[in-house]
Structure formats: C-alpha cells, structure tokens
C-alpha positions in Angstrom: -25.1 32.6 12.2 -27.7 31.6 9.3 -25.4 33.9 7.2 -22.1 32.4 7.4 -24.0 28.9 7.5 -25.3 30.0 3.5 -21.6 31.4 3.0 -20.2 27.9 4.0 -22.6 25.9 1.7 -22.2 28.2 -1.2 -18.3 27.5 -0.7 -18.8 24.2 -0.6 -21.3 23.3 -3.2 -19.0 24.2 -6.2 -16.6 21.8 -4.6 -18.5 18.6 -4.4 -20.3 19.5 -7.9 -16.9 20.3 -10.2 -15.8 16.9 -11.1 -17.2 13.5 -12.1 -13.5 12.4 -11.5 -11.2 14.1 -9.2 -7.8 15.7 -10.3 -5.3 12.4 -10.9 -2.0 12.8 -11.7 -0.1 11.0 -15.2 3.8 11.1 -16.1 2.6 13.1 -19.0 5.1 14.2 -22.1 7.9 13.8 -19.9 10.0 10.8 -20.5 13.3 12.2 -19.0 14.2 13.0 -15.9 15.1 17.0 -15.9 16.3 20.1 -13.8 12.6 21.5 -14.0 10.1 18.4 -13.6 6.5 18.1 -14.9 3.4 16.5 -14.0 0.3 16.2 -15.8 -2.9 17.0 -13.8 -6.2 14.9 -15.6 -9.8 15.5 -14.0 -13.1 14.8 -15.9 -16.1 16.7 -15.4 -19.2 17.4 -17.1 -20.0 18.6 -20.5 -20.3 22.5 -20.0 -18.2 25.4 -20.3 -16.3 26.7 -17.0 -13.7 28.7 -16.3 -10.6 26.6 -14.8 -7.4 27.7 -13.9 -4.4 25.7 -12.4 -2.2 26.6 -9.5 1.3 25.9 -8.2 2.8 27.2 -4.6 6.0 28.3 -5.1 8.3 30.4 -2.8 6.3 33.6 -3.1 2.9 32.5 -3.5 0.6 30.8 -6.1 1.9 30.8 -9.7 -0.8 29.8 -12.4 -0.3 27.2 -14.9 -1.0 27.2 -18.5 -4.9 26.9 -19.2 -5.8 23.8 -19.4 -7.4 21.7 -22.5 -10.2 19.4 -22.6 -11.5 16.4 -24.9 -14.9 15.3 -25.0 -15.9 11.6 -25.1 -19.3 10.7 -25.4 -19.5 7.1 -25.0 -22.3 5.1 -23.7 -23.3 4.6 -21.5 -21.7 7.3 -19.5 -23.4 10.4 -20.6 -20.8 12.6 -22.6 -18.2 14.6 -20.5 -15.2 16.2 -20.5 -11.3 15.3 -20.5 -9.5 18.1 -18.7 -5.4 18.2 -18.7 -3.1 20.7 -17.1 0.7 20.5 -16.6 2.1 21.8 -13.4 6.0 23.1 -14.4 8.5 24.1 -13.2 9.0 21.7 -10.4 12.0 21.2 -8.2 12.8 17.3 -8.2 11.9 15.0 -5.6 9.7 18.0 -4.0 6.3 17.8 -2.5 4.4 20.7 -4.6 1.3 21.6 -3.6 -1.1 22.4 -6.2 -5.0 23.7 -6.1 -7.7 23.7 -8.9 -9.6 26.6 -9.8 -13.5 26.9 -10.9 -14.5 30.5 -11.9 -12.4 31.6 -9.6 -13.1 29.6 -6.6 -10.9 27.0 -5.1 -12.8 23.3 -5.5 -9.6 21.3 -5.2 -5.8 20.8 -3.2 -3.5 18.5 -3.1 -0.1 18.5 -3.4 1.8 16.4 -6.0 5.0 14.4 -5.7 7.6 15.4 -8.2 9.4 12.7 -9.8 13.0 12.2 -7.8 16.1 12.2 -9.3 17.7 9.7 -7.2 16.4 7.4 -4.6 13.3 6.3 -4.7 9.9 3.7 -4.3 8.3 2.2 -7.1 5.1 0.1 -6.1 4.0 -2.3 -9.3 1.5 -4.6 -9.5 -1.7 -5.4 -12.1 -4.2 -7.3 -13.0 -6.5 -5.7 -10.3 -9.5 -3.4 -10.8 -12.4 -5.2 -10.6 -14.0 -3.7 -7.8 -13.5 -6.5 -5.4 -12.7 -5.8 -1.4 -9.6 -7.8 -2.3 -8.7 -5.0 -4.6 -10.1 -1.8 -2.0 -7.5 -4.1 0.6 -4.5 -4.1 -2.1 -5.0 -0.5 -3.4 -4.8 1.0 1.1 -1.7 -1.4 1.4 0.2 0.3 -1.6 -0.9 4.0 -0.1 0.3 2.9 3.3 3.8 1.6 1.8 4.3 5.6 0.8 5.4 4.8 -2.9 7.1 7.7 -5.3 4.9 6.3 -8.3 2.9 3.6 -8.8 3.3 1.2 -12.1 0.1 -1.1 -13.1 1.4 -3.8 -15.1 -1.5 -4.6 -17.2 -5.7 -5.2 -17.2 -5.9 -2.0 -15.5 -9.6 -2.0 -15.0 -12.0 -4.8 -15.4 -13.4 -6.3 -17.5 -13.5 -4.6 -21.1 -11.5 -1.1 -20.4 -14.5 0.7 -20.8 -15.0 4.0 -20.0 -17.8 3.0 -17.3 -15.5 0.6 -15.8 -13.2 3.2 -14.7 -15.6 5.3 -13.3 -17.1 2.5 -10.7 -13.6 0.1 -10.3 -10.6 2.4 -10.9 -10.8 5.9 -10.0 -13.0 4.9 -6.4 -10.3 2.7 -6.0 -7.2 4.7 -6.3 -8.5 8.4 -6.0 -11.2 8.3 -3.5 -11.8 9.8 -0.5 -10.5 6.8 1.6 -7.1 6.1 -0.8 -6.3 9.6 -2.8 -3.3 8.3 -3.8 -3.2 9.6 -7.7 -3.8 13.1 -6.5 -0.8 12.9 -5.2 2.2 10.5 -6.8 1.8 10.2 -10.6 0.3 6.5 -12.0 2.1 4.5 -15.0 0.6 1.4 -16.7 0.8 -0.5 -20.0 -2.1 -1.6 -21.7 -2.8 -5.7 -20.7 -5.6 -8.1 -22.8 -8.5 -6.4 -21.1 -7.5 -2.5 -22.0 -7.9 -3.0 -25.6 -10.7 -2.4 -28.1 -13.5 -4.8 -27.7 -16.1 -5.6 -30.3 -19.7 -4.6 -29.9 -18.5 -2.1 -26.6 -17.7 1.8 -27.5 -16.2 2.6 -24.3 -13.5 0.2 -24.5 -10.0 0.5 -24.7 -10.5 4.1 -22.6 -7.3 4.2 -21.2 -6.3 6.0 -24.4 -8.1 8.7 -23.1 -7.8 8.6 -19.5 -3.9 8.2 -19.0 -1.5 10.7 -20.2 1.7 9.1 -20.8 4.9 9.7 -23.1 4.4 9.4 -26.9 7.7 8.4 -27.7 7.0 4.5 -28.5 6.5 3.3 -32.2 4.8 5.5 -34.7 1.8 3.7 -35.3 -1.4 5.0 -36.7 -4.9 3.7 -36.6 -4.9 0.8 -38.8 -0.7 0.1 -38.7 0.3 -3.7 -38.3 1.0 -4.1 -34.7 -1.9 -1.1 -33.6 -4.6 -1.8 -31.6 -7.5 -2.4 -33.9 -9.8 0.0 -33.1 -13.2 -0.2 -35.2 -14.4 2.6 -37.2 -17.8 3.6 -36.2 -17.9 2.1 -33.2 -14.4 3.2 -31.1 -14.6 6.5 -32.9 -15.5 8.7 -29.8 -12.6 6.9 -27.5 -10.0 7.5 -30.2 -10.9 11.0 -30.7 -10.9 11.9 -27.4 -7.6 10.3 -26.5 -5.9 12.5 -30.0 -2.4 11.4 -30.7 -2.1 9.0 -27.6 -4.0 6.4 -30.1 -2.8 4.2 -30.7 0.8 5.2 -30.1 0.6 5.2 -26.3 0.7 2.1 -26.0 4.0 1.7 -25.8 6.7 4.5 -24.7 9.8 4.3 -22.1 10.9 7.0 -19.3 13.6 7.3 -16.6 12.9 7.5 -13.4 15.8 8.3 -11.1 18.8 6.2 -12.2 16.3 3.2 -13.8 15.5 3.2 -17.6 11.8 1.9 -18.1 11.1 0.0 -21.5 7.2 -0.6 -21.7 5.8 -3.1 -24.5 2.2 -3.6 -25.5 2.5 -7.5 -25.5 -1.0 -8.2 -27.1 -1.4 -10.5 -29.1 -1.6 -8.1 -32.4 1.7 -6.1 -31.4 4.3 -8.8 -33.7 7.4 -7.5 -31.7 9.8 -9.4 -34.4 8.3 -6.9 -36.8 11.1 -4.3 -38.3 9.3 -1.6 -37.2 8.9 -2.5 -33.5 12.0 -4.3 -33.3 14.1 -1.6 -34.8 12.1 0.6 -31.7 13.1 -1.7 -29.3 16.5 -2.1 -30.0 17.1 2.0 -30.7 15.2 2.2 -27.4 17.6 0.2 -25.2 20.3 1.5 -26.8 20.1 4.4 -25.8 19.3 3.8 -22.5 23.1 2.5 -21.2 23.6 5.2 -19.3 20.9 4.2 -16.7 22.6 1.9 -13.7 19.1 -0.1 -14.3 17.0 -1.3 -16.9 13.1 -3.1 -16.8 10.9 -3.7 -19.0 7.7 -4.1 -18.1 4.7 -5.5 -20.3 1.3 -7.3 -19.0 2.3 -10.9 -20.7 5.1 -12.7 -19.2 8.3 -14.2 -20.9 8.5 -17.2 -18.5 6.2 -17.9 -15.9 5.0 -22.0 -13.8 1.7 -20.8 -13.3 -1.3 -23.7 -15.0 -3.4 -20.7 -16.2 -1.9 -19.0 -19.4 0.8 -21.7 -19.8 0.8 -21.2 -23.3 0.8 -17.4 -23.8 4.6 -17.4 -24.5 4.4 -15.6 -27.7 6.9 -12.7 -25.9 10.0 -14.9 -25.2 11.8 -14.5 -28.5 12.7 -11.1 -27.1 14.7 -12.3 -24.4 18.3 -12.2 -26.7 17.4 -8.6 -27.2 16.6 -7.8 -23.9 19.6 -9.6 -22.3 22.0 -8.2 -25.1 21.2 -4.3 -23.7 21.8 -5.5 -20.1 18.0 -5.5 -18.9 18.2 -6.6 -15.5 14.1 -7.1 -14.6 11.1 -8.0 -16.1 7.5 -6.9 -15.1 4.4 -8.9 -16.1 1.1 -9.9 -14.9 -1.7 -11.1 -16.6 -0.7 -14.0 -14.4 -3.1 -13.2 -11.4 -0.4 -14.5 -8.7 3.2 -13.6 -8.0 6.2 -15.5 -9.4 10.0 -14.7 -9.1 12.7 -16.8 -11.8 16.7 -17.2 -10.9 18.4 -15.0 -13.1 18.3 -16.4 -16.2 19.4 -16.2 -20.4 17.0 -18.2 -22.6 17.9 -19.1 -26.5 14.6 -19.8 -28.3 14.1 -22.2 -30.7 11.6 -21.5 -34.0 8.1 -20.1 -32.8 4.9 -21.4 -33.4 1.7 -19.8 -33.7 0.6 -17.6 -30.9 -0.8 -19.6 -27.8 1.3 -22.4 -28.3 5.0 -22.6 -26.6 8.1 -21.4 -27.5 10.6 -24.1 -26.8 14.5 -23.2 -26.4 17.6 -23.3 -24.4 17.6 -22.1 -20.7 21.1 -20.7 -19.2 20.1 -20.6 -15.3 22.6 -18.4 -12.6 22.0 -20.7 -10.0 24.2 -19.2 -7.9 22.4 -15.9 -7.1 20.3 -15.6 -3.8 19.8 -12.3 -3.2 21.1 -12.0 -0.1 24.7 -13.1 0.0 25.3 -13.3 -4.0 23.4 -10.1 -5.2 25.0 -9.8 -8.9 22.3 -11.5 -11.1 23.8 -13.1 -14.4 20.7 -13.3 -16.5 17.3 -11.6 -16.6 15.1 -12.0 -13.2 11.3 -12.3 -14.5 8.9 -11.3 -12.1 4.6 -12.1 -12.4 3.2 -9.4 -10.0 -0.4 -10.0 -10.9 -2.4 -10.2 -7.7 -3.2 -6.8 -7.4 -7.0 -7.5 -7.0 -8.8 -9.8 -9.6 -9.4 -13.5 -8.5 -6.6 -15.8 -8.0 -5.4 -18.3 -10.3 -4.0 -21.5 -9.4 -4.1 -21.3 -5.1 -2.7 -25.1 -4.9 0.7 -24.6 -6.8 2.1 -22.5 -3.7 2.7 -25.4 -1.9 3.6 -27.5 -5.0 7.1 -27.4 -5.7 6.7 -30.2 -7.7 4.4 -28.1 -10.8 7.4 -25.1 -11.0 9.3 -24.9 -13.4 13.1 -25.4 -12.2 14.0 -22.2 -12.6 11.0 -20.7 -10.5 12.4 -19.7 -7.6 9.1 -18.1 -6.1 5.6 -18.9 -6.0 2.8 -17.4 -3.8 -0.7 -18.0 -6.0 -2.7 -17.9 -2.4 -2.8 -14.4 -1.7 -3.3 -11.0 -3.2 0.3 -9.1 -3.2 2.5 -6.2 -4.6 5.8 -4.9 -5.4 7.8 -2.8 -4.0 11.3 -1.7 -5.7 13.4 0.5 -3.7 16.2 1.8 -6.0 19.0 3.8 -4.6 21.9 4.4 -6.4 23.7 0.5 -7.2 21.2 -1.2 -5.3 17.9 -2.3 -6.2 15.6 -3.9 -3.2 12.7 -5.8 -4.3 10.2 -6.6 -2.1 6.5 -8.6 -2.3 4.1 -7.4 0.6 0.6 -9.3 0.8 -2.6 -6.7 2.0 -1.4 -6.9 5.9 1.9 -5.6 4.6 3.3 -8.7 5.4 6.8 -9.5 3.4 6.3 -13.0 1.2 9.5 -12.4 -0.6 12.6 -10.4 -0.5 15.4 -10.0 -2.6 18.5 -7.4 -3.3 20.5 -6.9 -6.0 23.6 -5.1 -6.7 25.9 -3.4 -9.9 
C-alpha cells in the first residue's frame, strides 16, 4: 500500500509542478476557416529546460504535434519564465479533440479543445472585465455555463496596466482555473483596449503581445511606425522580445469564423485610422470579406454610445462611411463599462476635431427595425458590451430615458452582463444575459 501511495505522488507531483499557467488555447496563424483546423496551445512555465511534447487523439491513437517553442520574458516583478506554443493540426471542424501535454514523458495535462465550426455556432463577447472582482469570478462562470464556441474580449483585458503580473493574479485564475477551465478548452480572441497598451515607468505592460497568439495579418507596422503602439526602448524591451513578430502588428488582424467575417481595429488613441496606411488595410480588408453572409467589427472604443462616462471618446466615428459601404452589419466595443444597443443606423460625419472632443455629423436612423417582427437592419447596429467585470459606470441612466441618445435603443448600466451571438446560417441571434443568466435584451436579425 505505502508503495503504490509513493507511485501516486510521484505521478502527481510533476503535474501540479509543470506550469505557472496552465495550457490556454489562442486562434493562432489561422485567420480562415479550413478543411483541416488549427489551434494554438500557449502554457507558461518556469525558466528551465524540459522535455515537452504535444498530443492529439485521433482515430487510432495519440498522434504527436510538432515540438513546441518557447520565449522567455523576464519582466518584474514576476521572476523570468517561459512562453511555450504548440499547434494541434489536423483537426476535423466543429469537433471536440482531445489533447494531452507531455513532460519528459509523463502526462501533466488533458483537455480536449473545441475546433473552430464551420457553420453554426456561439460566440460569447464582452470586455472591460479582469480586475479580479467577485463581479468578474460571477461573469467569467455565467459565460462557461452558456457553453460558447469561442469567446471574444472586446478590450482592457486585464486590469489595470496589462502587465504581465496582472494576468497571472486577474486573468488566467479567472478564465482557466480550476473552477472555470474554459480556455483549455474553446479558443479566446480579444483586441487590445486603453489599459493593454505600453505604460510608462511599468515593464510588464502591454503583455498581451506575448500572451495571446492571434493572426498577423493586420497592418505592417513595426516598432516605432505612426499608428504602433509606442513601446519604449529600454524599458518594454523584454515584453516585445518575447511576444517576436506579434509586436506590434497584432494588434489588429481579422478571421472568419463559420459564415461571419471578423474585422478587429486597435482604436487607441495613437492608431490614426484615416491614415493611408491603415485605411488602405481597412478597406482591402473588408473587401475582401463579401463573401461572408456577416460582417463585425469589433474594437474596445465605441462609434456611438449615451453613456456620461467617455462621452467624448468619439475619435472612431469617421469610419462609419467605410464600414457601412462594405455592408458591416455589427459593431463591438466596450471601454464603456455597461451595455448599450443603437437602432440600425448610417452616420455622415462632419470635420473632426482633436481627439477627446466630438465628432458632430448627420444620423440616418432605421426606425423601423425591432428585431422581432422587422429583422432586416438598414444601417449599422452598435453594441457597448462592457460589463464584463470592472465597476459600473453610470448605474442611474438605466432608468433615464431622458439622458439616451435618440437612437439608443438599449441601456442597462446597473448590472454586470455579456453577449451572446448565435449565428446560423442567415440568422444572427443576439442576446445580453446578466450573471444569473438572466436575458436583459434580445434581438434577431436576418439576410
């Protein structure tokens, strides 16, 4: 008995000692949807050599991946460690593929990871939520319990500088802990919000270049490029080596994800998005994307929004004649820390001012659509999902009507929420639950 006792312990103690963060799963370098789909798997451990290997269960047994590569980052104050990536291949769409991680030999991790579906499928989005509140812990079991396909974070993904320390205590306890091992097992997306980016005097920020994997198909920036984030030299240097060619250029990208074209913009104040060079991206970008039957774009600061809190952060609305002209149908923000739904709507700006000031222009509202009986939106629908966990901003304007702006249609500021968009073929469902699962809005629309 004492003996199979040691055995059990020795099993186990590799286990519990091989990662500082447990494997998490990214879209990776896989924009488009294909025959064969890929995932990349991320885990962090320490900084020492070990032997790791990568495993996929196919129809006759375990097939091993290619070896995985590592980055370091050495960033106080979390003691330097190590950036593994693997990519599971070779998977059949819309399948639930179990995988299992490998340390000298001996199994220390199992999950099984949802490949991205070629059809139907759930896409939970929300932001503006890892702080570490119990607000956020309620948010993060609601979104497991709604079963999504992926999961989309629409900006300040942890709080409150993007460090590298931040992560460790807010996001990945949050999201791939014991109690809610959700990014184990559906891939997470996210865009980079006001809190994500380098920050002066702090040389763990702006670590989601390091942490995510996501496609690096956006606008060819470098380090230093109008439009980049400005990293600093000799202080960021450790985060932008260890995130390679995903800084700054990560930042924004696009994918497909069943029949829905996402377009995903770093709205930051430094990204000037009537620039050539991102404009030109943009444009090319939706373009191409007519074959999908939907199009989003989803950034962290909102086009058009009634909230009192960030009133003036307009500085993205002379987009919207782009967007509208390639037949976007949503837009995703947050920064907002409430939820807010628009009428469809076209918007004609007038000259801009400087950033943080507004944007003044000409508002063409579909006043007809309800989402219920009239489904076809004419216009862009702009959604705020940004109660995913931080504090609240402006509770009393749910029950004042009077402080919307006309074409708000929706306004729930007194309760953390999320979205859900269930998209099957020519019909998108949207859906805002609060952290009992409790439906506060509901809309469909049609093509």
């Amino acid at each position: 008995m004492r003996l199979l006792l040691l055995l059990l312990l020795t099993a186990l103690l590799p286990a519990q000692d091989a990662f500082l963060v447990k494997p998490y799963l990214q879209l990776g370098e896989a924009p488009r949807v294909l025959a064969n789909e890929r995932l990349d798997l991320l885990w962090h451990t320490e900084d020492r050599d070990a032997a790791w290997l990568v495993e996929v269960k196919g129809p006759r047994g375990w097939i091993a991946q290619a070896a995985p590569t590592w980055r370091r980052l050495e960033a106080p104050p979390l003691p330097a460690h190590r950036i593994y990536r693997a990519t599971l291949r070779n998977l059949a769409p819309g399948a639930q593929v179990p995988y299992r991680v490998k340390r000298a030999g001996v199994v220390v991790f199992e999950a099984a990871a949802h490949a991205r579906k070629p059809g139907a499928h759930r896409m939970i989005v929300f932001g503006d939520a890892a702080n570490g509140s119990k607000e956020q812990g309620a948010i993060a079991k609601a979104v497991a319990a709604a079963a999504p396909d992926a999961v989309f974070i629409v900006g300040d993904l942890v709080y409150g500088r993007g460090r590298a320390s931040e992560y460790r205590t807010r996001f990945f306890p949050a999201y791939n802990g014991e109690e809610v091992p959700l990014m184990r097992s559906v891939p997470f997306l996210g865009v980079p919000g006001n809190h994500d980016v380098p920050f002066k005097g702090l040389g763990d920020a702006a670590a989601y270049f390091a942490y995510w994997s996501q496609p690096l198909n956006g606008p060819a920036l470098k380090a230093g490029d109008p439009g980049a984030a400005p990293a600093i030299p000799g202080l960021h240097d450790a985060v932008v080596a260890a995130a390679g060619p995903a800084f700054p250029r990560m930042a924004s990208f696009s994918f497909d994800y069943g029949k829905v074209h996402w377009t995903v913009l770093d709205s930051n104040a430094y990204a000037d998005w009537e620039s050539p060079a991102l404009r030109a991206w943009l444009e090319a970008d939706l373009k191409a994307a007519q074959h999908a039957t939907w199009r989003i774009v989803a950034l962290h600061h909102p086009l058009f929004q009634s909230s009192r809190s960030h009133m003036d952060d307009q500085w993205m609305r002379p987009l919207s004649p782009v967007l509208e002209k390639y037949g976007v149908d949503l837009v995703l923000a947050g920064h907002v820390h409430n939820y807010q739904r628009t009428a469809p709507l076209r918007f004609k700006p007038a000259k801009a001012g400087p950033r943080g000031t507004p944007v003044p222009g000409t508002f063409t509202v579909d006043e007809a659509f309800d989402g219920k009986t009239v489904t076809r939106a004419k216009g862009i629908i702009h959604l705020v999902t940004g109660a995913g966990g931080a504090e609240l901003y402006d509770p009393w304007q749910t029950d004042a009507k009077a402080s919307w702006q006309p074409w708000t249609r929706t306004f729930i500021s007194d309760r953390h929420s999320f979205t859900v968009l269930d998209v099957d073929g020519r019909t998108l469902k949207l859906r805002q639950l609060d952290a009992e699962g409790r439906e506060l809005d509901r809309i469909t629309m049609t093509k």
